[in-house]
VOGU-3710 file (C-alpha; in Angstrom, 3 decimals, decimal comma):
1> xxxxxxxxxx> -13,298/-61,924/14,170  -16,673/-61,163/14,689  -18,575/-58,114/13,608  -18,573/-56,375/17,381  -15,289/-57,543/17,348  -14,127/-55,623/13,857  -16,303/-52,690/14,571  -14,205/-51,771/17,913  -10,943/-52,430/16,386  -11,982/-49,661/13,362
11> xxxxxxxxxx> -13,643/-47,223/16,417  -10,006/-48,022/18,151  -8,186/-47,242/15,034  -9,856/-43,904/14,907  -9,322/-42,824/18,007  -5,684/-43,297/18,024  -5,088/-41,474/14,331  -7,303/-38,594/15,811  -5,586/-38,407/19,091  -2,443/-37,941/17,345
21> xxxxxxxxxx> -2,825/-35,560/14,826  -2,065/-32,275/15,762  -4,694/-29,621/16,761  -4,515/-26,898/13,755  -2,736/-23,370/15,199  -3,707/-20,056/13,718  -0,354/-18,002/12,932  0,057/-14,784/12,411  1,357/-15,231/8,893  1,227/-12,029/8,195
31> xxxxxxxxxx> 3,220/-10,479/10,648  5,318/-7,193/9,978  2,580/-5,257/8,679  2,867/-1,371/9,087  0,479/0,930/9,929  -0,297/3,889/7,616  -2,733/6,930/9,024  -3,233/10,410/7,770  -6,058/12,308/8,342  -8,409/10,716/6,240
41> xxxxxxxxxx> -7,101/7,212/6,561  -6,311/4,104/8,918  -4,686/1,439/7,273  -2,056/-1,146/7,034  0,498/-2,022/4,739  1,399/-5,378/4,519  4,901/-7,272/3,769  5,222/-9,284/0,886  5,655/-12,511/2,275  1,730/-11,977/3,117
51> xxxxxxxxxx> 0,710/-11,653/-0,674  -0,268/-15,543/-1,594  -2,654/-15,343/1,277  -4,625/-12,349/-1,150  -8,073/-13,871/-1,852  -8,918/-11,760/-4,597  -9,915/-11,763/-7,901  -6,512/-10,291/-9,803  -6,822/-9,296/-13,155  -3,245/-10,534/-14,625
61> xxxxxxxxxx> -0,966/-13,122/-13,463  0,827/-11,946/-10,146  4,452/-12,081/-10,568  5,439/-10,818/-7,350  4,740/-8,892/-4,014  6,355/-6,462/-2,511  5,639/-3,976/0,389  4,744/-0,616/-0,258  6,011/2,594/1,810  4,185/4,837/3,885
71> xxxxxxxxxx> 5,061/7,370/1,100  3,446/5,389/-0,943  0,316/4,980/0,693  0,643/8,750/1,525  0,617/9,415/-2,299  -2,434/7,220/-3,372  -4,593/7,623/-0,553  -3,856/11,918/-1,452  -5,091/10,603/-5,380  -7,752/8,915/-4,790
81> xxxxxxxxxx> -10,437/11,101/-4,159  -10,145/12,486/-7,441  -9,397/9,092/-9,090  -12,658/8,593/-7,711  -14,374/11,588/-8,644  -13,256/10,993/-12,196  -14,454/7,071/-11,967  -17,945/8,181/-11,115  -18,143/10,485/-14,388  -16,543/7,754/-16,493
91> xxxxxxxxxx> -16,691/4,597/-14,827  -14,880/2,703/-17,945  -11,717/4,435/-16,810  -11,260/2,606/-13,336  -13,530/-0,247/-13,883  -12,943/-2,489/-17,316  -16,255/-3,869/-16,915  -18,273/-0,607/-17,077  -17,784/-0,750/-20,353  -19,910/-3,766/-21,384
101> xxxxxxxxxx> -23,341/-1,647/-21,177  -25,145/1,389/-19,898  -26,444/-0,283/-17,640  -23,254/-1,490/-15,470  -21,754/1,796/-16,473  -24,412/3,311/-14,259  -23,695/0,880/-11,200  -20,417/1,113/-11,175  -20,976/5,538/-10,950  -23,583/4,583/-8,497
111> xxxxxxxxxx> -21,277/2,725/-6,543  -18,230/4,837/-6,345  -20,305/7,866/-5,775  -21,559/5,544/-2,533  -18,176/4,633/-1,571  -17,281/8,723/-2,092  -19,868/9,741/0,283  -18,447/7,563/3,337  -14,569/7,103/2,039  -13,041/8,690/5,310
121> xxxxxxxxxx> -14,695/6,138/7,053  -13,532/2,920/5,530  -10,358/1,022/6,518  -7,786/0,051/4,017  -5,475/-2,626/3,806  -2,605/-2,366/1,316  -0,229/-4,681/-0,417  2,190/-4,208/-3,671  2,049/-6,487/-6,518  3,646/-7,043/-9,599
131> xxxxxxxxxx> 2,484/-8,666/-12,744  4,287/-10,380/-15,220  2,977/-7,626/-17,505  5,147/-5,456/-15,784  2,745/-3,128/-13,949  3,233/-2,721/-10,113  0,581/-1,828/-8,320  -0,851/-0,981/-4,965  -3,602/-3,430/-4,390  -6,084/-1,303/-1,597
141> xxxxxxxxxx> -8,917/-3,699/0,240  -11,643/-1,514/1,871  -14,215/-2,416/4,621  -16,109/-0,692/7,332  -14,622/0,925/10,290  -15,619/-0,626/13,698  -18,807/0,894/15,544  -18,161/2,419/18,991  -19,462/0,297/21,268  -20,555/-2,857/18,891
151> xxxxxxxxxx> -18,005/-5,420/18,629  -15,348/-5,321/15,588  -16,141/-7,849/13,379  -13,029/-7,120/11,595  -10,477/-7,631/15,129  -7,654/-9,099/12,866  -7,655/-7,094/10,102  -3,966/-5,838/10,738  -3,034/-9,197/10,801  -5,122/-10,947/8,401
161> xxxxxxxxxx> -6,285/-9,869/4,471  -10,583/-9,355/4,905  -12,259/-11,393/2,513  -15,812/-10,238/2,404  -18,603/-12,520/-0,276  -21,625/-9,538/-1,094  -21,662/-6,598/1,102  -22,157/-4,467/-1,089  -20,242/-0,831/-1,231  -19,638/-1,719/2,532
171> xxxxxxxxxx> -15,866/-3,646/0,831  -14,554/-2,417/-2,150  -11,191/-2,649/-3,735  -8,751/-1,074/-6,073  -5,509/-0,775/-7,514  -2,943/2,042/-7,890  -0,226/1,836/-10,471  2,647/3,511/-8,935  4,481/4,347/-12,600  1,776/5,421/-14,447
181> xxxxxxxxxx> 0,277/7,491/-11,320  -3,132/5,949/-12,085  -6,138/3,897/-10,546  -7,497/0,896/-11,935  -9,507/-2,257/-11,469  -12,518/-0,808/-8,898  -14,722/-3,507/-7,539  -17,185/-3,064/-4,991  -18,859/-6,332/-3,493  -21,974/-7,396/-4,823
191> xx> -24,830/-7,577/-3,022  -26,643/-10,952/-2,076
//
C-alpha cells in the first residue's frame, strides 16, 4: 500500500468513527427543582439527585443529599442577616480560615460586610447535604441577579448549579446547619 494510499484509508477511518458517534445532548439533570421567594429572596431549591453535579469545595466528606423545604429555606434565609452581621464582627465564627491571621480575618469582615450591603439582590441556589460527620446542612450558592435589559448570563441557573472561578463578592457561598441552627463555611470568590 502506498503512502497516499494508507493516508486515505486512516482519513476514511476517521470519518466513519466520527460520523457515528453520537452528538453530546445537554439534559436537564437537574430537573425538579423548586422555587423559593420571600421578600428578600429568589431562589431555588434543588432535589437531591442534583447534588454530585455540586462543584464546590466541601469541607467534609458528603455522605448524602437531600432536598430541603421551602420552610427550610424560609428559616435560613430569615437567619442570615444576622448570621451575617455576627460574621463580619467575628469572621472566625462563619469562616474557619479567618482564623489563620489578622490579616484574612479582616477580608473575610470586609467581604461579608460587601455581600451585606447588596444581599437582597443576589440569587441563591440551595441544596441539602449530609456528611458522614453527621451534620446536615443547607449548602446556599449566591450570584448576581440579572440586569434589566442586559442579557442573563446566568439563564439556567434553575436548572443548572453556577460555578463561578474569581468574581469576587459578586458569588459567595455558605452553609446552614439545620440542627444546630447555625451558619458556617462562608466563602466569597476570589478575585483574579
Amino acid at each position: 500500500m502506498t503512502r497516499t494510499n494508507l493516508l486515505a484509508v486512516v482519513v476514511l477511518a476517521a470519518l466513519v468513527g466520527c460520523a457515528s458517534q453520537r452528538t453530546p445532548q445537554l439534559v436537564d439533570v437537574c430537573s425538579g427543582a423548586i422555587e423559593a421567594r420571600g421578600a428578600s429572596y429568589e431562589g431555588v431549591i434543588f432535589p437531591s439527585h442534583c447534588g454530585p453535579l455540586v462543584i464546590v469545595a466541601l469541607p467534609d466528606k458528603v455522605e448524602s443529599y437531600w432536598q430541603p423545604t421551602p420552610e427550610n429555606i424560609a428559616t435560613l434565609e430569615a437567619r442570615l442577616p444576622r448570621a451575617l452581621e455576627l460574621g463580619r464582627a467575628a469572621p472566625n465564627a462563619i469562616n474557619r480560615y479567618a482564623a489563620e491571621s489578622p490579616r484574612r480575618a479582616a477580608q473575610v469582615a470586609e467581604e461579608i460586610g460587601t455581600v451585606l450591603s447588596r444581599l437582597p439582590s443576589y440569587r441563591r441556589q440551595y441544596i441539602g447535604v449530609a456528611y458522614r460527620s453527621g451534620h446536615r446542612r443547607i449548602l446556599v450558592n449566591c450570584f448576581p441577579s440579572a440586569i434589566e435589559g442586559r442579557p442573563d448570563g446566568f439563564s439556567y441557573w434553575k436548572q443548572q448549579w453556577v460555578a463561578v472561578e474569581d468574581g469576587g463578592t459578586s458569588y459567595w457561598h455558605i452553609q446552614y446547619d439545620i440542627v444546630e441552627d447555625q451558619f458556617a463555611d462562608f466563602e466569597a470568590n476570589g478575585v483574579a
